[in-house]
N, CA, C, O and CB atoms as a CASP TS submission, in Angstrom:
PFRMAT TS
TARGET T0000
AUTHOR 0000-0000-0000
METHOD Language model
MODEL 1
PARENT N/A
ATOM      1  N   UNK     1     222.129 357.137  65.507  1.00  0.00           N
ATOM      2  CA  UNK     1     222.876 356.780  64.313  1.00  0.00           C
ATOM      3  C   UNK     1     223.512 358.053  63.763  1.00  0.00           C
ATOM      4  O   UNK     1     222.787 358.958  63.349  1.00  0.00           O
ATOM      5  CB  UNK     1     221.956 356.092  63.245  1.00  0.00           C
ATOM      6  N   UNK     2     224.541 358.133  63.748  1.00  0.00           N
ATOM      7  CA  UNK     2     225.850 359.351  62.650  1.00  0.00           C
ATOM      8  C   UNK     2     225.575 358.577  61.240  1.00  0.00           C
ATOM      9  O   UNK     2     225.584 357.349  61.149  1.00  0.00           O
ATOM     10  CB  UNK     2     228.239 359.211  63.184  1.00  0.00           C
ATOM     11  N   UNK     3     225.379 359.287  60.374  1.00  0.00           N
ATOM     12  CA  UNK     3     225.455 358.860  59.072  1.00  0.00           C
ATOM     13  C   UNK     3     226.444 360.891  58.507  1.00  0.00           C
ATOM     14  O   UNK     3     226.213 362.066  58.792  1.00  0.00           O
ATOM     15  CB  UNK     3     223.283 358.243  58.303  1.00  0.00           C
ATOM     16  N   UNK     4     227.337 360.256  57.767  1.00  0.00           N
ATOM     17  CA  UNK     4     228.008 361.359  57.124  1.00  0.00           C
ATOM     18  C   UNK     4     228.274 361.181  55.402  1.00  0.00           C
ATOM     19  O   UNK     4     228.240 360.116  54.785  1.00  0.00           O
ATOM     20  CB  UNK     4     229.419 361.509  57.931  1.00  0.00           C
ATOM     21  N   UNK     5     228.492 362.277  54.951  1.00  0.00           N
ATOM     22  CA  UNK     5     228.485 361.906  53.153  1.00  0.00           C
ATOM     23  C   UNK     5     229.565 361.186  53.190  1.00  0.00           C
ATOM     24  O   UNK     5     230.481 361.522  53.940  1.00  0.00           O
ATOM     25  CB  UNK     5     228.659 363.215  51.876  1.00  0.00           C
ATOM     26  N   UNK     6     229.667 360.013  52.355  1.00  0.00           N
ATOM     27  CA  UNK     6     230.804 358.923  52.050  1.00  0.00           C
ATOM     28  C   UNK     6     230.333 357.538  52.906  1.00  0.00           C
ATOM     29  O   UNK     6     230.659 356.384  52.628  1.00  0.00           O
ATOM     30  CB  UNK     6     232.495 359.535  52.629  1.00  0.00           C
ATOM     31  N   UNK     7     229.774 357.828  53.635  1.00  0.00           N
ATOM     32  CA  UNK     7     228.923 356.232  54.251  1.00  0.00           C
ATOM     33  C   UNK     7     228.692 355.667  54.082  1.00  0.00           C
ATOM     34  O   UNK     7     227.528 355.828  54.450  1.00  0.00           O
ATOM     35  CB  UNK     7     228.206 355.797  54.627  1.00  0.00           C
ATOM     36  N   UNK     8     228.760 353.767  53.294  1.00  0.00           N
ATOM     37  CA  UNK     8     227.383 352.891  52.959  1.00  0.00           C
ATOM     38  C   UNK     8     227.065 352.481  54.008  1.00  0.00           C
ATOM     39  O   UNK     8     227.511 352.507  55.155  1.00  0.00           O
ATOM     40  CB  UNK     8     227.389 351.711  52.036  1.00  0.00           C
ATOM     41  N   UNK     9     226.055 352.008  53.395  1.00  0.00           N
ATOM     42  CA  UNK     9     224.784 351.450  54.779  1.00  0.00           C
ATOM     43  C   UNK     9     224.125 350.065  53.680  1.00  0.00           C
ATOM     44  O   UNK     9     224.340 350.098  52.469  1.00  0.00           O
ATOM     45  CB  UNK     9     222.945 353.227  55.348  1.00  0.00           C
ATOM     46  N   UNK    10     223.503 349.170  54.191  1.00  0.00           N
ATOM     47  CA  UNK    10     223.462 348.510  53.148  1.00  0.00           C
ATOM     48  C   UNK    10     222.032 348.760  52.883  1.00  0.00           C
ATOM     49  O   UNK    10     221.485 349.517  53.686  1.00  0.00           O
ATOM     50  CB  UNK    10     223.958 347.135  53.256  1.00  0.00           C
ATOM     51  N   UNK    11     221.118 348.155  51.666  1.00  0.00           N
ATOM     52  CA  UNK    11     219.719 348.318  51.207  1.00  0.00           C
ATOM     53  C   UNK    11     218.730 348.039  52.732  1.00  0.00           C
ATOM     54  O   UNK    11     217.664 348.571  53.040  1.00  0.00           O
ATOM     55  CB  UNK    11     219.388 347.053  49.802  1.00  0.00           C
ATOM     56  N   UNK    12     219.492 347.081  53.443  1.00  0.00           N
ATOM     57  CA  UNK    12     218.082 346.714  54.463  1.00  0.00           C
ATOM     58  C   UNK    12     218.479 348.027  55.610  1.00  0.00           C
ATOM     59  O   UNK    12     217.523 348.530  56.201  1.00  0.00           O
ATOM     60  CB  UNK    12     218.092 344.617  55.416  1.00  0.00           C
ATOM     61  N   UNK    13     219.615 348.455  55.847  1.00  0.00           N
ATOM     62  CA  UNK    13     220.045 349.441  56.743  1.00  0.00           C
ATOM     63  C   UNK    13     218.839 350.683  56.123  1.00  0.00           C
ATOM     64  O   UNK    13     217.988 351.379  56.677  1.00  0.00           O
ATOM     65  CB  UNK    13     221.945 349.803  56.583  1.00  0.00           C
ATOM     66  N   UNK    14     219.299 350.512  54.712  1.00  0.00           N
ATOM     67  CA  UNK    14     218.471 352.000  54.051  1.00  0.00           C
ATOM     68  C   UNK    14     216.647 352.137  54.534  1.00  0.00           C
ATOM     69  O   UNK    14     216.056 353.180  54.813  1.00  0.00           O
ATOM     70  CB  UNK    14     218.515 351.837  51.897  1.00  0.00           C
ATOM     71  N   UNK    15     216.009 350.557  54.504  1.00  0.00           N
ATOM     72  CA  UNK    15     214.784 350.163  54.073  1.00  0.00           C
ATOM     73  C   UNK    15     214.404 351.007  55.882  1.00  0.00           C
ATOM     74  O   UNK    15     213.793 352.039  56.158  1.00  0.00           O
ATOM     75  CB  UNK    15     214.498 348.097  53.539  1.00  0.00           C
ATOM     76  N   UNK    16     215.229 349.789  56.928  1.00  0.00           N
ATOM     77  CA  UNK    16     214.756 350.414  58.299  1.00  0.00           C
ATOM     78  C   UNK    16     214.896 351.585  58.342  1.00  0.00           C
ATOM     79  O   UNK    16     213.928 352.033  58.956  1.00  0.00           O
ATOM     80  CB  UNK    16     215.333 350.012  59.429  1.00  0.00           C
ATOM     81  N   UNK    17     216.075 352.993  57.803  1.00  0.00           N
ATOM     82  CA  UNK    17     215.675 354.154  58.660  1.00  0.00           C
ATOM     83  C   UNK    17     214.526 354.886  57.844  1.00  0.00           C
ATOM     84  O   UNK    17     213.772 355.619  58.484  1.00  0.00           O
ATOM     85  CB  UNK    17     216.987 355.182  58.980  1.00  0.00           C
ATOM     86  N   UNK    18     214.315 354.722  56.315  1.00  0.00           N
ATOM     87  CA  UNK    18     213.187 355.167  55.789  1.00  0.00           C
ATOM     88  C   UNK    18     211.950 354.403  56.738  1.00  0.00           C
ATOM     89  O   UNK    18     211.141 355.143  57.297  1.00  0.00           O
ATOM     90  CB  UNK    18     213.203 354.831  54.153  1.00  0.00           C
ATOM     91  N   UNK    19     211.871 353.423  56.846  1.00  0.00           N
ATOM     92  CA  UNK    19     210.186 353.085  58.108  1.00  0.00           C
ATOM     93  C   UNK    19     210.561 353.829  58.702  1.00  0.00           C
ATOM     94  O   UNK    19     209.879 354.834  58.500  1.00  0.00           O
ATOM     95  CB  UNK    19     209.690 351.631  59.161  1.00  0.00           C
ATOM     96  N   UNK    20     211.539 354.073  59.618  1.00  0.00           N
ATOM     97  CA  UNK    20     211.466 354.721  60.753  1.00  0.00           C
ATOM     98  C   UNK    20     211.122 356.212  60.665  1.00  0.00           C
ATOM     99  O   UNK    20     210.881 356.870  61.676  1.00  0.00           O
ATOM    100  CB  UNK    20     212.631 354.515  61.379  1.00  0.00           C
ATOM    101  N   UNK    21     211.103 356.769  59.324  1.00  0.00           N
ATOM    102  CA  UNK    21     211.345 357.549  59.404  1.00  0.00           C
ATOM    103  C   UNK    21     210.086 357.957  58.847  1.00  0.00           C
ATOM    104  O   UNK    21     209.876 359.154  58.656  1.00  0.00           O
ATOM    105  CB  UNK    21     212.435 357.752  59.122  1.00  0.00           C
ATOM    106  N   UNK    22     209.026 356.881  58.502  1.00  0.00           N
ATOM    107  CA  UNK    22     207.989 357.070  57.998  1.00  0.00           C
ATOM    108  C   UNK    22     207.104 357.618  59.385  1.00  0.00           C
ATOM    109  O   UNK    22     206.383 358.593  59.596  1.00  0.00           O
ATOM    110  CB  UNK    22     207.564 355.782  57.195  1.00  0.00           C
ATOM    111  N   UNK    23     207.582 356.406  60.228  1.00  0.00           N
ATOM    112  CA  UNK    23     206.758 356.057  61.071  1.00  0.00           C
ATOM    113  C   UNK    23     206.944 357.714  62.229  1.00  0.00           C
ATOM    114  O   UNK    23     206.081 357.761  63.106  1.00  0.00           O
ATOM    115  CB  UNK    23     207.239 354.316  61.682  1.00  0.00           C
ATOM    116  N   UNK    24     207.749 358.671  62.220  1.00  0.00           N
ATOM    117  CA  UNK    24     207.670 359.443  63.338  1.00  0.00           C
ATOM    118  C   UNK    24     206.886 360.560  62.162  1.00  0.00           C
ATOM    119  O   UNK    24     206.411 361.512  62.780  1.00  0.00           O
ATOM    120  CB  UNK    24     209.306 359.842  64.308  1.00  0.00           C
ATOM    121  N   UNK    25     206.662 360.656  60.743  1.00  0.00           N
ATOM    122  CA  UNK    25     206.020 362.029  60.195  1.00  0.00           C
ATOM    123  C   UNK    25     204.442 361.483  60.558  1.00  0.00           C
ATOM    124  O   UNK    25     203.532 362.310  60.486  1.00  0.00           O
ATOM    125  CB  UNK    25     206.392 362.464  58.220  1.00  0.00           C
ATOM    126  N   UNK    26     204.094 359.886  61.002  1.00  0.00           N
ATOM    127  CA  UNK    26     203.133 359.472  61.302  1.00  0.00           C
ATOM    128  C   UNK    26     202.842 360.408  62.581  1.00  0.00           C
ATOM    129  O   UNK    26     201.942 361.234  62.432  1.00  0.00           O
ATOM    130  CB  UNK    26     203.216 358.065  61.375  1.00  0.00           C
ATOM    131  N   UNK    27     203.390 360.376  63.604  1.00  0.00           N
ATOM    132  CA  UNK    27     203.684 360.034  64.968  1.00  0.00           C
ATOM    133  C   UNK    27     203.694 361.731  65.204  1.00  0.00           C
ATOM    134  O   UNK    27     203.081 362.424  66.016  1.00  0.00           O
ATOM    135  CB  UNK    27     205.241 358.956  65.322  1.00  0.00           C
ATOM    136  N   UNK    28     204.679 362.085  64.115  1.00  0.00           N
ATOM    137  CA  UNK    28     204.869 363.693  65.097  1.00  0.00           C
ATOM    138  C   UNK    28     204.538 364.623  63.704  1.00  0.00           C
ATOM    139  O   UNK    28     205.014 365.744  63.877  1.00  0.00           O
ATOM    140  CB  UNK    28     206.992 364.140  65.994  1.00  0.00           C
ATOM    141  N   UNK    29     203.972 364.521  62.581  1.00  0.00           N
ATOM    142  CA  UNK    29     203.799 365.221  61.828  1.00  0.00           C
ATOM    143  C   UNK    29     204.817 365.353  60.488  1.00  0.00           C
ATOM    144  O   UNK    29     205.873 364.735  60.629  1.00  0.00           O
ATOM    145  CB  UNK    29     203.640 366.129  62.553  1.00  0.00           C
ATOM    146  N   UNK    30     204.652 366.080  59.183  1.00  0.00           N
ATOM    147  CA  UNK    30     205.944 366.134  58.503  1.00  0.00           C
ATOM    148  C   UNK    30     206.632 367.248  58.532  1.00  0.00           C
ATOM    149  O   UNK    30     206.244 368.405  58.369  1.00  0.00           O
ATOM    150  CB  UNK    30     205.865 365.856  57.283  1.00  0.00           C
ATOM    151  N   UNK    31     207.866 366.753  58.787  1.00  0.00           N
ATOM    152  CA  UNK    31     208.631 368.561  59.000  1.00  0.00           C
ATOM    153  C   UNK    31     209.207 369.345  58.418  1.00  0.00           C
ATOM    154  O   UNK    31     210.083 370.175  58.657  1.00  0.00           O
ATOM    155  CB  UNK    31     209.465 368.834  59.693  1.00  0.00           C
ATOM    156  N   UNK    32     208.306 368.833  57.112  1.00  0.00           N
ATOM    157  CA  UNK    32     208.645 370.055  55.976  1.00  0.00           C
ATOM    158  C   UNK    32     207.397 370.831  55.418  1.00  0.00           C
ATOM    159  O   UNK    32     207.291 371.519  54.403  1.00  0.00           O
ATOM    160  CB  UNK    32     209.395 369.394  54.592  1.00  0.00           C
ATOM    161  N   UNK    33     206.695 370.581  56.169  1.00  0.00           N
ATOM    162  CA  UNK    33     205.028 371.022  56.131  1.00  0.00           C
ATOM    163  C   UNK    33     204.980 372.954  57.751  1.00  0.00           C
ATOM    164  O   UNK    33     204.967 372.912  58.982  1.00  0.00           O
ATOM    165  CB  UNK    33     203.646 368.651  57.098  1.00  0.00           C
ATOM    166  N   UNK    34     204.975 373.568  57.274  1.00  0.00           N
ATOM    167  CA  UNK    34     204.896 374.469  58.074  1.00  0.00           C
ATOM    168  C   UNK    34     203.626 374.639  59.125  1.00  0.00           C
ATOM    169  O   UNK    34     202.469 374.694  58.706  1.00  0.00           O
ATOM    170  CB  UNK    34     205.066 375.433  57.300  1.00  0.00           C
ATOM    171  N   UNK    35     203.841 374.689  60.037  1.00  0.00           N
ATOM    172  CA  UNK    35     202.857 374.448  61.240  1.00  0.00           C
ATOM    173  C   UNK    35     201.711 375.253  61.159  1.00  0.00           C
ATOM    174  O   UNK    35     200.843 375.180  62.029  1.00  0.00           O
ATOM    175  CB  UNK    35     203.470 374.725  62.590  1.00  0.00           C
TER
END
């Protein structure tokens, strides 16, 4: 997915990439947390 500033996406577009995006700090850690 390209997402660039000026984009909509709609609320359920928004809802899936936040899970998804839950689901890999599950999966691979958070990557704003220093190793």
């Amino acid at each position: 997915i390209d997402l660039r500033e000026g984009d909509d996406i709609t609320a359920a577009q928004a809802k899936k990439l936040a899970k998804a995006a839950i689901a890999l700090n599950v999966e691979l850690g958070d990557p704003t947390r220093l190793s």
